[in-house]
Structures are given as structure tokens and as C-alpha cells.
C-alpha positions in Angstrom: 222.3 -47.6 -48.7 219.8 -49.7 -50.6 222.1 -49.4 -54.0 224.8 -50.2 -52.0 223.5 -53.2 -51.0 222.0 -54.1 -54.5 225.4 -53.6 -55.6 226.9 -55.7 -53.6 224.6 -58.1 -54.5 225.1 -58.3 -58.3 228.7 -58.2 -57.9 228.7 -61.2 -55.3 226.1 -63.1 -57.7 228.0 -62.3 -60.8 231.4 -62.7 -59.4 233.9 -65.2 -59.8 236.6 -67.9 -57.8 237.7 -64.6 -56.3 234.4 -63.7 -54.9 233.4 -67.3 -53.2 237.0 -67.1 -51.9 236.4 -64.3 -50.0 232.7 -65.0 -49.0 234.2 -68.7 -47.8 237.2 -66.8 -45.9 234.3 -64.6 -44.1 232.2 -67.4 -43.2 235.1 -69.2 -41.7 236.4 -65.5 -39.8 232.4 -65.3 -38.8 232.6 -69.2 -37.4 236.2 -68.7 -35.6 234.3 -65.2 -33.8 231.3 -67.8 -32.9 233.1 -70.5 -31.4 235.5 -67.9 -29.2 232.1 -65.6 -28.0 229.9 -68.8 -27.3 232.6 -70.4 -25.4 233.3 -67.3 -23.0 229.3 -66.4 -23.3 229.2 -69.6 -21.7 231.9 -69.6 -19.0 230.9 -66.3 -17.7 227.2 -67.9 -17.2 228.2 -70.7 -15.4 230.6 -68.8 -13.4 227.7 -66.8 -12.4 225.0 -69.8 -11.9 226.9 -72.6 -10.4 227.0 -72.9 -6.9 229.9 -72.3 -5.0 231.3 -75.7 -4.3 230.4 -76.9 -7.9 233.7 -76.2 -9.2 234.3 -80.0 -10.6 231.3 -80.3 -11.9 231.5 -76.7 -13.8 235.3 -77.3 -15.4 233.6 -80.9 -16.4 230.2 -79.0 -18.6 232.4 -76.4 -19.5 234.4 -79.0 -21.4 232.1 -80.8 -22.5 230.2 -77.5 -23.9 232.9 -76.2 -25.7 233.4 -79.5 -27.4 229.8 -79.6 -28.5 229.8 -76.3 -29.9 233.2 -76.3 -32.0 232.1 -79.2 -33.6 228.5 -77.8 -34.5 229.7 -74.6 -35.2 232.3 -76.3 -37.6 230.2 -78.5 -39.2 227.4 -75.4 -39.7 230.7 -73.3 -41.1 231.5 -76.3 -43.9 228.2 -76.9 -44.9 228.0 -72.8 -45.8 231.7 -73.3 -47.4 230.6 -75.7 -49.4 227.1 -74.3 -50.6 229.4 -71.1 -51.2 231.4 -73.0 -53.6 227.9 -74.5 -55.4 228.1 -77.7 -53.9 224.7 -79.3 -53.2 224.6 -79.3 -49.6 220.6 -80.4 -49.3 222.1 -84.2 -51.1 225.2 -84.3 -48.9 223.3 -84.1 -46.0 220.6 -87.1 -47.3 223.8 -89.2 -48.0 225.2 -88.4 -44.9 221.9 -89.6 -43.3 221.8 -92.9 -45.0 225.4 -93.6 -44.2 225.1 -92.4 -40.9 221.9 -95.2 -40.1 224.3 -97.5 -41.7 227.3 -96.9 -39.8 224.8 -96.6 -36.5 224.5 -100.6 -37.2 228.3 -100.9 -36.7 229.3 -98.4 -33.8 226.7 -99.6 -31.1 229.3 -99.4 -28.3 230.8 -95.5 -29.7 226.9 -94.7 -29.1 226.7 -96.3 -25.5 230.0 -94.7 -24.5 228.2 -91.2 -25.9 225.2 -91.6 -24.2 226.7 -93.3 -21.1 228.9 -90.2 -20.8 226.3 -87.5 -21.1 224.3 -89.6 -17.7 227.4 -89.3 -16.3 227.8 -85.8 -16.9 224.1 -84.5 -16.7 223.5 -86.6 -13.2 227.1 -85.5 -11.5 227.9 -88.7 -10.4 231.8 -87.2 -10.8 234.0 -84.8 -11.3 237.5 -83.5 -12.7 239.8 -83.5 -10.2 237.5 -85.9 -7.9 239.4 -89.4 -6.3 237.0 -92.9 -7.9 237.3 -96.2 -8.4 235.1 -97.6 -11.3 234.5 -101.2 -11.5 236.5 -101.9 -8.1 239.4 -102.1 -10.6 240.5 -98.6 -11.6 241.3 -96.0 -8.6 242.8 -92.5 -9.3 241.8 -88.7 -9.9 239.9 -87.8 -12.4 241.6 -85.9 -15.3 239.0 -85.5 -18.3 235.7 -86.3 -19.1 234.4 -86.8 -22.6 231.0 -87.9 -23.8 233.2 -91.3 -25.3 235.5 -92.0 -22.5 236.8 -91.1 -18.7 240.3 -90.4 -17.7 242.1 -91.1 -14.5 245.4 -90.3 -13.3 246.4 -93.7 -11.0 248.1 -93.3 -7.8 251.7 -94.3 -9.6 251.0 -91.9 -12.5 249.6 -94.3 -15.3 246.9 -92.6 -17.5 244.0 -95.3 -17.8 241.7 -94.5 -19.7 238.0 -96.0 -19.5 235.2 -95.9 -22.1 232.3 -94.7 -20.6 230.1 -97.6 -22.1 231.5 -99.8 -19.9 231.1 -98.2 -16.4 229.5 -100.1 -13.9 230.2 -98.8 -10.4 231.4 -95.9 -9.3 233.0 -95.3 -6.0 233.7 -91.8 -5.1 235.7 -90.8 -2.1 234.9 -86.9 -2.7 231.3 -86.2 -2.0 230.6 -85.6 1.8 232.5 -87.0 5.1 234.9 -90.3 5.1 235.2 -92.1 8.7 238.8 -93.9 9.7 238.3 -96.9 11.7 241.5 -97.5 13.4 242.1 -100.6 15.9 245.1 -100.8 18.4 245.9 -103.4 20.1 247.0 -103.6 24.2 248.3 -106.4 26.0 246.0 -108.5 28.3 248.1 -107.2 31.6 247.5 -103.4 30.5 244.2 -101.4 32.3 241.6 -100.9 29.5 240.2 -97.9 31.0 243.6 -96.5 31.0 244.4 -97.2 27.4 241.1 -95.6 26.6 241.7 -92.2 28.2 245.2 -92.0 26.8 243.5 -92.5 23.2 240.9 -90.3 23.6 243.4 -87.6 25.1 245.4 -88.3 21.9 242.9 -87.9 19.6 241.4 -84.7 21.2 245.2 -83.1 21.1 244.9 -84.0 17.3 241.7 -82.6 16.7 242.9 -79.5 18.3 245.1 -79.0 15.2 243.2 -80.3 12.6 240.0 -78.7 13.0 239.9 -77.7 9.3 240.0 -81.6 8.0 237.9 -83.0 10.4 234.1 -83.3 11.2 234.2 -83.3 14.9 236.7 -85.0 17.4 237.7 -88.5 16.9 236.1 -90.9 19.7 236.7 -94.4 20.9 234.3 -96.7 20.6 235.7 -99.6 23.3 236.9 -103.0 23.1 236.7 -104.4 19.4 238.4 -107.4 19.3 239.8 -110.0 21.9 242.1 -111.5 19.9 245.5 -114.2 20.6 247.8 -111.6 22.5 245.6 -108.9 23.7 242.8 -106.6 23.5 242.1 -104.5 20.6 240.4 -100.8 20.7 238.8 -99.0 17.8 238.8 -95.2 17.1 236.7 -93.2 14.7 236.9 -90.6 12.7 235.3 -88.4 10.3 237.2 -86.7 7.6 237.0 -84.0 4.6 237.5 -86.0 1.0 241.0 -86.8 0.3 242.4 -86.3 3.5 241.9 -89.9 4.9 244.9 -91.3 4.2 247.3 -88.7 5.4 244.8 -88.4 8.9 245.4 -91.9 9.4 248.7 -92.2 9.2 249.0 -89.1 11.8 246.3 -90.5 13.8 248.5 -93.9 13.4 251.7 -92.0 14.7 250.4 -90.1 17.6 248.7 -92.8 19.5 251.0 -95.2 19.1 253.8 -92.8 21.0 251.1 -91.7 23.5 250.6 -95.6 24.2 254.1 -96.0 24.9 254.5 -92.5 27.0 251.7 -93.8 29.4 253.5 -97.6 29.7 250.8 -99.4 28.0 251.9 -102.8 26.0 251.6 -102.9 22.7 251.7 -106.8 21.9 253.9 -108.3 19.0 254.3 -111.5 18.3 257.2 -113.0 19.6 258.9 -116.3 18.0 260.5 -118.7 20.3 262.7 -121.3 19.1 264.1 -124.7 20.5 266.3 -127.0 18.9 266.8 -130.3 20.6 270.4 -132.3 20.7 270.7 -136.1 20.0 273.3 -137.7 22.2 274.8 -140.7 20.7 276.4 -143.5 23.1 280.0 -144.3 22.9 280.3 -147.9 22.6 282.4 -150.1 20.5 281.8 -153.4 18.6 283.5 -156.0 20.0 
């Protein structure tokens, strides 16, 4: 075993174009195993570690890991390639050192996206697949996140994409409980008290079927509002993320017919037009 390993030695040493062909084929064959056992090493960890419930945040590092580690391992596999081939890898490095200080100068805002990204990353503040707005000016699902930038899909289907440097605020409508506030409005001449037990009745039907969205009946809360034409009554809910809208609009729907299946007004505004005729005399000049 010893010789053969001596031998293998001297002939590797002593050996040609051929030889550092094959030993820089074997490193990359080694680097290409790496990359593929890290990443599923990894996957199958966090599968195990991560808390049920965590699945945004675990598709998010996951990403962000395997990006990490092809690039290191990549760089780590050149750097052997090249010293393979007898290239001074200790002075590349140096240079790559001074140039990199120099280019630091000119790429401020590359390195705040970088580190803004990791914060955002390391302290969860959202995930893929999570509804945001950032900056009260961009609103949509996440897609991706990279250390450099953020991308959302909008609610038309634009891509915007948003380098992480220059996040301010972050709204996210995906972490815990969202309440509805809806207001209906009865006319002055309708019973309050009435109007109140047909909303409550409605929203009890509703949460009666939608027990898996909600957190807890929906309840009135009384008079909100007197306003021009009537009295307005609020109704609260609270929600799972993402479901707002669509419980709304049901919410919206149902009461609305139960309003007008117990008589109650629903005031609209109502336009009234009067147009006035001149009457001319009928004389004549004389």
C-alpha cells in the first residue's frame, strides 16, 4: 500500500499536462460531490430542526445556504485548479485583497443591500411566499430572497424587484391574526336593536362555516357613525393571514341580504332635480 502510494506520488510529481488535467478534472468531480452532499446535508437538517410552521422561513435559509456554499465551494475548487496548474495562488489572493479594499470604496450600496439582506434573513422579519408591503409603496407576495435584493410578485403580476439596502418598512399581513372592520349603514326610521341582532345572527351563520379561517365569531360593536342619511354599525372580525379580503367580501355579501330579508333600510343617496320654466309675456310693440 505504502509503494502504491509512493508511486503515485512520483508519477503525479513527475507527470505532465496529462496528469494536472486529470488531478484538475478530480478536484472539480470532488467539488460538484461537495456542493450536491452539503446542500441535501443541509436540507435534511433543517427539515428536522425547524419548527413546524417555519416553512417560509426554512425555503428562505435554504436558499440562501445553498447560494453561500456553491459559491465557496467554487471559489475553494478554482483556487486548487489553479495551484494544480502552478499558478501562484498565495499572490492571487493578495491582489485580490488589495482590489477588493479598492473596489469596497466604490460598491457601498452592493454591501448595504448584502448586509441589509442577511438582518432580514437572520431576524425573519419575512418570508417566501408571505403577503408585504415595503416602503408603503410596494405590496405583493414574496417570491425570492437574496442577500442583494427582495422579489415580489404584485397583485397584477409585475415582478418588482427591491434592493435590500433600501428597505425601510416592512408591513406584513402574514404573521398572526388580521381583524375586518366593516360599517353598514341603516336608515334613521329603521330599529337599531333590530339591525343589530340581524348582523350578529348573520355573522354567527358565517362563522358556522368558516371556523377554519376565523379566530372566533365576528361581533358587533354598536353605533359607529351618525352620519347625513342614517346610522352606521361596525362589525369585527379576526382572520387567518391572507384570508381578509375574500372574508370581507363574504361578510360584505351576506349581511347586506340579511338586512334586506328582515326590511331594514339601507340608505343611498338619492338626487333630486328641479328645473324651473321662464314664462315670457306676449305683448307687441306698438
Amino acid at each position: 500500500m505504502n509503494d502504491l502510494i509512493s508511486w503515485l506520488g512520483t508519477w503525479y510529481s513527475g507527470g505532465g499536462f496529462t496528469v494536472k488535467l486529470a488531478g484538475a478534472l478530480a478536484i472539480i468531480l470532488c467539488a460538484f460531490i461537495a456542493d450536491k452532499l452539503f446542500c441535501r446535508v443541509m436540507g435534511r437538517i433543517m427539515k428536522d430542526s425547524v419548527e413546524v410552521g417555519e416553512n417560509n422561513r426554512r425555503v428562505t435559509l435554504r436558499r440562501v445556504i445553498r447560494s453561500v456554499a456553491h459559491y465557496v465551494i467554487s471559489f475553494i475548487a478554482l483556487m486548487m485548479v489553479l495551484s494544480v496548474f502552478g499558478v501562484n495562488v498565495v499572490s492571487i489572493l493578495a491582489a485580490a485583497g488589495v482590489l477588493g479594499l479598492a473596489v469596497s470604496f466604490g460598491a457601498q450600496s452592493l454591501i448595504k443591500d448584502i448586509f441589509a439582506g442577511f438582518f432580514i434573513i437572520y431576524e425573519d422579519q419575512y418570508g417566501v411566499g408571505e403577503y408585504i408591503t415595503v416602503n408603503n409603496s410596494f405590496t405583493g407576495v414574496v417570491e425570492l430572497i437574496e442577500l442583494r435584493t427582495t422579489r415580489l410578485r404584485g397583485d397584477d403580476g409585475e415582478l418588482i424587484i427591491i434592493p435590500n439596502g433600501s428597505i425601510t418598512d416592512i408591513v406584513n399581513y402574514c404573521r398572526g391574526s388580521l381583524r375586518i372592520k366593516e360599517v353598514f349603514e341603516i336608515s334613521f326610521d329603521s330599529d337599531i336593536d333590530e339591525a343589530e341582532a340581524v348582523l350578529t345572527a348573520a355573522a354567527k351563520e358565517y362563522y358556522e362555516t368558516h371556523r377554519d379561517v376565523l379566530f372566533g365569531e365576528p361581533f358587533v360593536e354598536g353605533v359607529e357613525i351618525i352620519g347625513e342619511s342614517g346610522v352606521a354599525i361596525s362589525l369585527f372580525a379576526y382572520v387567518q393571514p391572507m384570508e381578509k379580503w375574500r372574508v370581507g367580501r363574504e361578510l360584505r355579501k351576506l349581511i347586506v341580504q340579511s338586512l334586506r330579508r328582515a326590511g331594514i333600510t339601507i340608505p343611498y343617496p338619492v338626487r333630486e332635480l328641479i328645473t324651473k320654466e321662464e314664462e315670457h309675456g306676449s305683448g307687441y310693440e306698438g
